[in-house]
N, C-alpha and C positions, 0 to 999 in steps of 0.2 A: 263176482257172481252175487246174484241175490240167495238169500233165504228165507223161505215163509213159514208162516207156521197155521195152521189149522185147528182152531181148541175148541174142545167140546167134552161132551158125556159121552161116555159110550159105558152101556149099562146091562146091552141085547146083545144077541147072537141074531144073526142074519136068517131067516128061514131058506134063501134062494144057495147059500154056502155056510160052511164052519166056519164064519168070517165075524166081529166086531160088527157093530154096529155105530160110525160117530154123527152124533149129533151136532151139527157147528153151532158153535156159540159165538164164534170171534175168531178174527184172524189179523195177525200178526207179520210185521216185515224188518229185517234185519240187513244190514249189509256183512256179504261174505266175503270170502277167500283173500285176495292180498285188504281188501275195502275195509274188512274188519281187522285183519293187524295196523292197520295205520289208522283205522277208532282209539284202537286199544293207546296205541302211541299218542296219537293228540291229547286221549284223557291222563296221560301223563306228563302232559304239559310239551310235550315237543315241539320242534315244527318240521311237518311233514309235508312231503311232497308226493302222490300219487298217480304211478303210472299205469295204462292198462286198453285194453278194450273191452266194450260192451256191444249188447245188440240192439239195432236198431225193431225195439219192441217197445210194449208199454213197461216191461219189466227194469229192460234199459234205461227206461226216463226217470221209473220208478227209484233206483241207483243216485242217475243225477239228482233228485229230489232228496233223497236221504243223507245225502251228500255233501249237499247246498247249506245244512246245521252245524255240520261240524268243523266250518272254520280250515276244513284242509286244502291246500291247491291240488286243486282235479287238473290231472292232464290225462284222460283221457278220449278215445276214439271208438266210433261207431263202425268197424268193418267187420262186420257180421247181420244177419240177418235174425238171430236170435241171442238170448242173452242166458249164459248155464244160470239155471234157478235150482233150488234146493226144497222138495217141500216136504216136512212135516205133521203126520197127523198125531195129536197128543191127548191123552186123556184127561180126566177131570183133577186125575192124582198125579198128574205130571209122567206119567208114562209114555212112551214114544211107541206108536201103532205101529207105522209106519213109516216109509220115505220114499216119495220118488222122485227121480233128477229128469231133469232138460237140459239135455246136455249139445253143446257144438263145441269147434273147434275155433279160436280167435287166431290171427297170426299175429294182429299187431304190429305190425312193421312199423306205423307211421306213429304209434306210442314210443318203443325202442329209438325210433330217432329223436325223439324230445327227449327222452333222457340223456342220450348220449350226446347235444349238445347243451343240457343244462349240467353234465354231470360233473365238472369241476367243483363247483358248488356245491358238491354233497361231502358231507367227512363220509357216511355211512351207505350202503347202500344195498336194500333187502331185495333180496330174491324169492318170493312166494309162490312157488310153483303148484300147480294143480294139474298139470297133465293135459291144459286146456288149449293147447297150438302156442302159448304166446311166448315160452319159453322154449327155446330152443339151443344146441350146445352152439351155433356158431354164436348167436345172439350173447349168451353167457361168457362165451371165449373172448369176445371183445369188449363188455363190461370188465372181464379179470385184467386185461392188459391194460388199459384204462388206468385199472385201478394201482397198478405201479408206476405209474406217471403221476399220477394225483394223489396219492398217499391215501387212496379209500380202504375202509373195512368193507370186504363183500359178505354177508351173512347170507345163508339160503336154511329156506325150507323146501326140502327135496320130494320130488313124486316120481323122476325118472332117474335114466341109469347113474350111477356115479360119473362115473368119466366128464358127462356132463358139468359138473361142478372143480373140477380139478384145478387148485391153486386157489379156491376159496379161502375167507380167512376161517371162516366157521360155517358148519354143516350139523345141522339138528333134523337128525330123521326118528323117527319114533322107532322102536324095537323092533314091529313087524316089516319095517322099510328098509332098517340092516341089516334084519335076516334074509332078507330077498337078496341082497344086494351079497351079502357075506357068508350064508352059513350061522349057524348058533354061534349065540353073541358071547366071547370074551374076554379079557381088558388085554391078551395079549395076541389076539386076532385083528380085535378094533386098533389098536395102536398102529399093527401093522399096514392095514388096509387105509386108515388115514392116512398114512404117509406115504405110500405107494402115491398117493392121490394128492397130495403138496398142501393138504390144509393146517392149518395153524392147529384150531380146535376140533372135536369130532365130539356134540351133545348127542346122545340120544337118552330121550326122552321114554319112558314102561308106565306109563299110567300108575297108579296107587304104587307100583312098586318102587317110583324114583325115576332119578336122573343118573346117567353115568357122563361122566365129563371127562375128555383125556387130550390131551396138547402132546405136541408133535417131540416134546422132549422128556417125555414115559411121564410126566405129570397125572396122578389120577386125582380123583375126586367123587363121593358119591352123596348126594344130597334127597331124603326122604321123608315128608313130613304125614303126620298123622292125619286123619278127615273125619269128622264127625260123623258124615253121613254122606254118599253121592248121590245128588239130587241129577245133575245133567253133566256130561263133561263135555256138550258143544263145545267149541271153542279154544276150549284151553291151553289145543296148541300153539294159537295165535297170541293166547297170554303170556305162556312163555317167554315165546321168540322177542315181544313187547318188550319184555321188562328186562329180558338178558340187554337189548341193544340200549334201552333206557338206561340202564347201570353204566352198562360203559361207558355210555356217549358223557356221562357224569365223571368218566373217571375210576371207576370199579374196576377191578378187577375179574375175568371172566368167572374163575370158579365163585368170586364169592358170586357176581353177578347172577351165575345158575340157583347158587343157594335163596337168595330171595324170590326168584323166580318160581322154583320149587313150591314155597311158601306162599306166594300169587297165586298159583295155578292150582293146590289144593282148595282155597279158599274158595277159589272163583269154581268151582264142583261141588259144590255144597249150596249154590243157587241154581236156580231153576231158567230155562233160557240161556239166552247169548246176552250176560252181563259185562260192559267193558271195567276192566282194572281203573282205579282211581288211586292215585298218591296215598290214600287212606288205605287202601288194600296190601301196599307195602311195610305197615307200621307192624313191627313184626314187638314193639314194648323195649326194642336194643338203644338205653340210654349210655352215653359215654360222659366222662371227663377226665382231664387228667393234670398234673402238676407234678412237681418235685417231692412233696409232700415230705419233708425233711425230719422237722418236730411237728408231728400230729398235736392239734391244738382244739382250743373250742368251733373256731372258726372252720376246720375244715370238716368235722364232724358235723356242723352244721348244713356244710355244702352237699357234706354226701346223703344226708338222709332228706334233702331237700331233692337230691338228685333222685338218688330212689324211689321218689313219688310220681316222676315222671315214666316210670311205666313197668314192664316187667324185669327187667336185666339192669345190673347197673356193672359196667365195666368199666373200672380205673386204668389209665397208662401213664407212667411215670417215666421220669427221665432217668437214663441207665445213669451210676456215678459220673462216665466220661461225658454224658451229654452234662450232667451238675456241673460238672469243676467249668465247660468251655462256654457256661451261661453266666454262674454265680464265682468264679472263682476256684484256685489250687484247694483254700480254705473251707470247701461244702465237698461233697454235704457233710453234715454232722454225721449221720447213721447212713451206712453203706446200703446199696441197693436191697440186699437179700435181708437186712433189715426192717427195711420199710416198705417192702413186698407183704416179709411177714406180719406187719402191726397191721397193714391193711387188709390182706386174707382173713384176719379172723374179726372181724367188725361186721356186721349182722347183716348191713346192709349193702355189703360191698360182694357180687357174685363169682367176680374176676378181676383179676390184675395184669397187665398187660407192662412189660419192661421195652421203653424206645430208645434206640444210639443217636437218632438222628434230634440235631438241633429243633424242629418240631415237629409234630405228632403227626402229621400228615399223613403219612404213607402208614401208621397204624390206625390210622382212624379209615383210610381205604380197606385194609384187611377186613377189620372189622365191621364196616359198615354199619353206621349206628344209625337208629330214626332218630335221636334229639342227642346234642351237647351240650351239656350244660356247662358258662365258665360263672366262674365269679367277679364282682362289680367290678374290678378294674378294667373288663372289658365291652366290649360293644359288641352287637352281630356282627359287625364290617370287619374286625379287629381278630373274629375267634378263628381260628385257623380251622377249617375245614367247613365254613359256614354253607356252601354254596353244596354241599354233600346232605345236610342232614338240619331239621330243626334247630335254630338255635334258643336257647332260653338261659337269661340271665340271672343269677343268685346275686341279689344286695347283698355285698360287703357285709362284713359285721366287723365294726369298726373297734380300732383297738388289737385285733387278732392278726398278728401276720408273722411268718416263722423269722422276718429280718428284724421285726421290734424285740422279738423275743429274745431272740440271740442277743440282741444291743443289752436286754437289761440285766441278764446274765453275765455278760462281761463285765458290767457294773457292778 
């Protein structure tokens, strides 16, 4: 679907009704509905594929033209005679007048069969429903069967019945879309009505209020961040759903994945229009690093306040005793874990501490999810474990300092 927008003054009252007055200044064109979740996704670097139909109108072309910038494979089709548009009148202080739609019905048939013979090729595959004919539950039923033969994630954003969706991996309907569907919302109604319905996950999204997140095995989750000010929240569903399948597809894990998302999606309501998310808009200041950190020395107090500059959060993860002894030795560490948790907790610049079993930090550093890593010069980007997650930046060595020299001269 398209979206336009209409900007102007409006300053009068109308003499002919009780009605505004807008004065156009400018007008504006966005791409909507699935067109702008899979913007949001390419400005995060993806690569997307786009399926759909439009109308053979100038609005339609208007679509393919907007389109045509963003570097995404268009598979779509013209069987329709009109194309749903969204339009917007706004005022001078960003206020929304009005809205009115043009709306038709696509079916899409001959979209649905391009994906369904490209779809082996997808790990992921989103469902962005609007109500608009192209979704339909047989169409969905044979995407979900599909998708256990190919090991796909189906993710949907819902506008029709649930049934519809049944055996999805994840369902993210907004609060008022649950309650239609469920009754008042809560974590032990939602659980159940998920799983009646065979979904993995069950997001729903409450505007300023959060996010409720729950998986099919009583898992909850609730993520809410603060806003300065709500300027528009166009879109923001589609920011969401963006950046939830953008974590994953990374490697995240869902809850935390909702958590940044949350944090995306406040941000992006605090501008004015249909602003797409940028890798930047996920930098939430969550710095990581981690080591054995045995004999705290010059050298790593260096590291960490070198780390600390890179942004708001500095979380340390160290290696549990049993991950020491099966790296360094029966003989490490020197100081037991609950030791050198504690020498690290209380250092100024250190916010958290994090204890790992596992030989490396990998699957803490997914919990966590950190915008930048920082190691020290023994290593390379290629080399840090979790590079391909998050920032990496490298701390020159300081030469001389290292807990295995120390030890050596102490045994001397």
């Amino acid at each position: 679907m398209l979206d336009r927008w209409i900007i102007g003054t409006a300053e009068r009252v109308s003499p002919e009704a009780d009605v505004l007055v807008l004065n156009e200044k400018h007008q504006k064109f966005n791409l909507g509905g699935a067109a702008n979740l899979a913007v949001n996704l390419k400005h995060l670097d993806d690569d997307v594929e786009l399926y759909g139909s439009i109308g053979k109108d100038k609005e339609g072309l208007r679509i393919l033209k907007l389109l045509a910038y963003t570097n995404i494979d268009v598979n779509l089709t013209n069987d329709s005679e009109t194309t749903t548009t969204k339009t917007r009148l706004v005022g001078n202080t960003g206020q929304h007048l009005l809205r009115w739609d043009k709306e038709t019905t696509h079916h899409g048939d001959e979209a649905w069969q391009r994906l369904k013979t490209n779809y082996k090729d997808n790990d992921i595959v989103i469902i962005s429903d609007y109500n608009k004919g192209s979704v339909t539950e047989d169409t969905v039923y044979e995407l979900i069967v599909k998708a256990d033969v190919f090991n796909t994630k189906i993710f949907v954003d819902p506008k029709q019945d649930a049934r519809f969706y049944d055996s999805a991996f994840l369902v993210k309907p907004n609060m008022k879309e649950y309650e239609k569907w469920n009754g008042k919302y809560n974590k032990t109604n939602a659980l159940e009505y998920m799983r009646d319905h065979y979904w993995t996950w069950l997001v729903v999204t409450d505007g300023a209020n959060g996010i409720h997140v729950l998986n099919n095995d009583g898992d909850y989750n609730y993520f809410k961040e603060d806003t300065k000010e709500v300027a528009d929240v166009t879109g923001a569903g589609d920011i969401v759903l963006a950046v939830i399948v953008h974590a994953f597809n990374k490697g995240i894990d869902i809850p935390h994945a909702c958590e940044l998302a949350c944090y995306a999606a406040t941000r992006s309501v605090e501008k004015r229009g249909v602003v797409p998310v940028t890798p930047a808009d996920l930098n939430r200041g969550i710095v990581w690093t981690n080591g054995v950190f045995d004999i705290l020395h010059t050298g790593h107090m260096e590291l960490l306040k070198f780390a600390k500059k890179q942004g708001k959060k500095l979380i340390v993860g160290i290696n549990s005793d049993t991950s020491v002894k099966k790296l360094k030795g029966d003989d490490r560490p020197i100081n037991n874990q609950d030791k050198r948790l504690e020498q690290l907790q209380i250092l100024p610049w250190v916010d958290a501490v994090v204890v790992f079993d596992d030989d490396t930090p990998l699957n803490a550093i997914k919990k966590v999810n950190p915008d930048v890593i920082v190691k020290g010069g023994d290593y390379t980007v290629e080399t840090t474990v979790g590079h391909e997650l998050a920032n990496v930046i490298i701390f020159p060595k300081v030469e001389g300092h290292s807990t295995t020299e120390l030890i050596k001269k102490i045994k001397q």
